[in-house]
N, C-alpha and C positions, 0 to 999 in steps of 0.2 A: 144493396144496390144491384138493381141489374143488369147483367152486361149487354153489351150491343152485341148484334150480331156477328160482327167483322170480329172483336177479340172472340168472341166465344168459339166461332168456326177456328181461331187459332191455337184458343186451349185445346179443343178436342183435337186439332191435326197434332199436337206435341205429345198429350197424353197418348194415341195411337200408336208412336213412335216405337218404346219399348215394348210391345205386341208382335208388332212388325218385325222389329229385327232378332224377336225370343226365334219369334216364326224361318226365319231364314235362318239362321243357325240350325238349327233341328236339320232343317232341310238341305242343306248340304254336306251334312255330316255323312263320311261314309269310312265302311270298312281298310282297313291300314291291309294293304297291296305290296306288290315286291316286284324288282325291276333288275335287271340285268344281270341273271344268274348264269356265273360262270364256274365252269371247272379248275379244282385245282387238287392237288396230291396234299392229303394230310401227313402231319407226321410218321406214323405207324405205315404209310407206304399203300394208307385206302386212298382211295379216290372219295373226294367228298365236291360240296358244292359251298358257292357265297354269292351270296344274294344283297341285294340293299332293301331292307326293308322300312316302306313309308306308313308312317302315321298319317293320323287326323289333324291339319294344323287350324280348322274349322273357322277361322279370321284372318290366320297367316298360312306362308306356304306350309306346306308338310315337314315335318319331323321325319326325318330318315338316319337308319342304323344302320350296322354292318351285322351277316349273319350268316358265320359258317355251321354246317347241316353235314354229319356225314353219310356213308351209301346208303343210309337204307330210310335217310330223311330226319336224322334226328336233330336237333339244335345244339350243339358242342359251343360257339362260342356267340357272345351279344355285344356290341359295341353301346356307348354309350349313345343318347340324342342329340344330331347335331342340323344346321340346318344344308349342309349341301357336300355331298361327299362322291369324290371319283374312284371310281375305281381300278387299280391295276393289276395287272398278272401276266407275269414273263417268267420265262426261264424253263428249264427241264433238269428236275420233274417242276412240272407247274407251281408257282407257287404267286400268293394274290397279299396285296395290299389297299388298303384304303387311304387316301388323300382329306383332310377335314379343311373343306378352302372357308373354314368359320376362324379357326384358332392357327392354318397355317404348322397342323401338325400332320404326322404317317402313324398310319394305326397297323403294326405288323401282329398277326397271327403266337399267341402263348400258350403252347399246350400246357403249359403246367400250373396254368386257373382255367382248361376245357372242364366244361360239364356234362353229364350225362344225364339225358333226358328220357323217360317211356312213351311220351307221347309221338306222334308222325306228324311230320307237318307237310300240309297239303302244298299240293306244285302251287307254281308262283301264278296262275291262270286260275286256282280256285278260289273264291270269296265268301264272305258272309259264316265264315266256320271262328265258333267261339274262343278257338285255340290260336287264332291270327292275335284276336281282342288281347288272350292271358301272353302273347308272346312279345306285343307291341307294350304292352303296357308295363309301369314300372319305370326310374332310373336307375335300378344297378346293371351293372357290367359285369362281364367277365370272359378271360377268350382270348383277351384283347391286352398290344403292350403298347403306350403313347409316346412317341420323343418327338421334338422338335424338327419341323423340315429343314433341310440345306438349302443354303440362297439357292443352288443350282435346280433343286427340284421345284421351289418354290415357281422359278420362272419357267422352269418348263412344266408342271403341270396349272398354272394360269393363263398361260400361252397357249396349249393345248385347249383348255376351254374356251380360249376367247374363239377360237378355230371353230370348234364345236355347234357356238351359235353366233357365228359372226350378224345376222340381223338386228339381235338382242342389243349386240354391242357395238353396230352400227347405230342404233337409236339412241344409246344414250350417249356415243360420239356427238350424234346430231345435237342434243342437248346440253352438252359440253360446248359446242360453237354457237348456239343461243346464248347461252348465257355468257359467253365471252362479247359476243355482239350488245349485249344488253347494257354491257359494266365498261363496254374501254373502248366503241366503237363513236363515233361523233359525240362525245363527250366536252368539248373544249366551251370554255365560256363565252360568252359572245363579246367581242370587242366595243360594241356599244354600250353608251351610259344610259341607256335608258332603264328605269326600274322596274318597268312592267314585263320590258325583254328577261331581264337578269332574274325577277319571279318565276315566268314564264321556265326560262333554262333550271331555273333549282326544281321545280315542280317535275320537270320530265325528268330531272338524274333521280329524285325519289321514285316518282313512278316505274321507272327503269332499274333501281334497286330493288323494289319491291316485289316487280315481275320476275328477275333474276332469283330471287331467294324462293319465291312458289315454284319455277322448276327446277332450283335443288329440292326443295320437300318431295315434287314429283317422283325423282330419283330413287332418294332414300323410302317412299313410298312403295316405290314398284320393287327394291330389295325385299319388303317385307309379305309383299305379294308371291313374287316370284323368286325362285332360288336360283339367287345370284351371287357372286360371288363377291367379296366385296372389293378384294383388292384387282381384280379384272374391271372392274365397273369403277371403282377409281382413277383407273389406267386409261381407260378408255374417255371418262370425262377429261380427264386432263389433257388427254391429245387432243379432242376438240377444242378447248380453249386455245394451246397450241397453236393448232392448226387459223385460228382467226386472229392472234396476236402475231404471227409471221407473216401473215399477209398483209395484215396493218403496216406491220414493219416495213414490207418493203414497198408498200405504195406511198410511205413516209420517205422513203430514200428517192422514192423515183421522181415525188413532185419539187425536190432538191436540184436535182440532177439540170444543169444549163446546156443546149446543146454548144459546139465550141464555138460555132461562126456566129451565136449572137451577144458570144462576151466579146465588152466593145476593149479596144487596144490597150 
């Protein structure tokens, strides 16, 4: 049988499909890069460096590590792949930690699984060099000690990030009082008995559950885009709901409210 036009121009747009997205893949694929290298004092009393170094996440955000290097550039220790990691360093003599706002742990510095490496690794500004590729790639660790963060650091390093890019988590505030407006805002059934009304009212609480659930996907979407954190992005969704249920609130209270000279004696 043969097919009409109209399906056939739609086989061919679908089969095209996996072409298209082989092709874009390929093409945004790039070299694994390194980002805020700071100074800190190794154990033995050298001065070395820690870097965060990013992978290729080529569909999702990037894969970032931690990677102390000492003076003279070599790789001593490798954290494991995580998706969003801060970095810290205080004290005298210097010394640096990593934050993993994935699992909510502190990755401190273990000289006693450091390694020593022959090769040099280029400053964090050079690219395209195949020793970026052998030093990104791989999950073993080592270098590196994991414990569990303290409520205390927990909330001050998510706090700090949310500081960091308050427009990020102003957005998905905003999306937080969408979808509060969506699920709890003019919601009530309609006092009339009419059936077509009462259709009409159930037909918009689904359409308005439905809209609400595609900007949570939006959300958890843009996590896996962009590295986010999750429990700052949680935080921040829920103040926006917050924030539209208190005001609900009190404009519930306030259409309550009688003034005193028209309640009668």
């Amino acid at each position: 049988m043969k097919a009409k036009p109209g399906l056939r121009f739609l086989i061919l747009l679908l089969l095209s499909v996996p072409p298209l997205t082989a092709g874009n893949v390929v093409a945004v694929a790039h070299t694994p890069y390194m980002t805020q290298t700071e100074r800190l004092t190794l154990p033995d009393g050298e001065q070395g460096e820690i870097r965060l170094l990013h992978g290729d996440g080529i569909l999702f955000s990037d894969s970032v590590r931690l990677l102390v290097l000492d003076g003279r550039g070599r790789p001593l220790a490798r954290s494991g792949k995580y998706s969003l990691i801060s970095l810290i360093c205080d004290g005298t003599p210097r010394s640096c930690r990593g934050y993993v706002h994935d699992t909510a742990q502190v990755l401190t510095i273990d000289p006693s699984s450091f390694r020593s490496v022959d090769a040099t690794l280029p400053s964090a500004s050079v690219e395209g060099d195949d020793f970026m590729w052998s030093t990104e790639s791989g999950n073993e660790s080592w270098g590196f000690a994991a414990r569990m963060a303290s409520p205390n650091e927990i909330v001050v390093r998510e706090s700090a990030f949310i500081m960091e890019h308050p427009y990020l988590h102003g957005l998905v505030m905003g999306f937080g009082c969408l979808t509060a407006v969506l699920a709890f805002v003019a919601t009530g059934r309609p006092t009339h008995r009419s059936r077509w009304l009462r259709t009409l009212w159930a037909f918009s609480i689904l359409l308005r559950a439905m809209t609400a659930a595609l900007v949570v996907y939006l959300i958890f979407a843009l996590l896996v885009v962009i590295p986010l954190s999750l429990v700052s992005t949680l935080l921040s969704f829920t103040v926006g709901i917050a924030i539209v249920l208190g005001i609900r609130k009190h404009w519930g209270r306030s259409a309550l409210i009688v003034p005193a000279r028209s309640v009668p004696p």
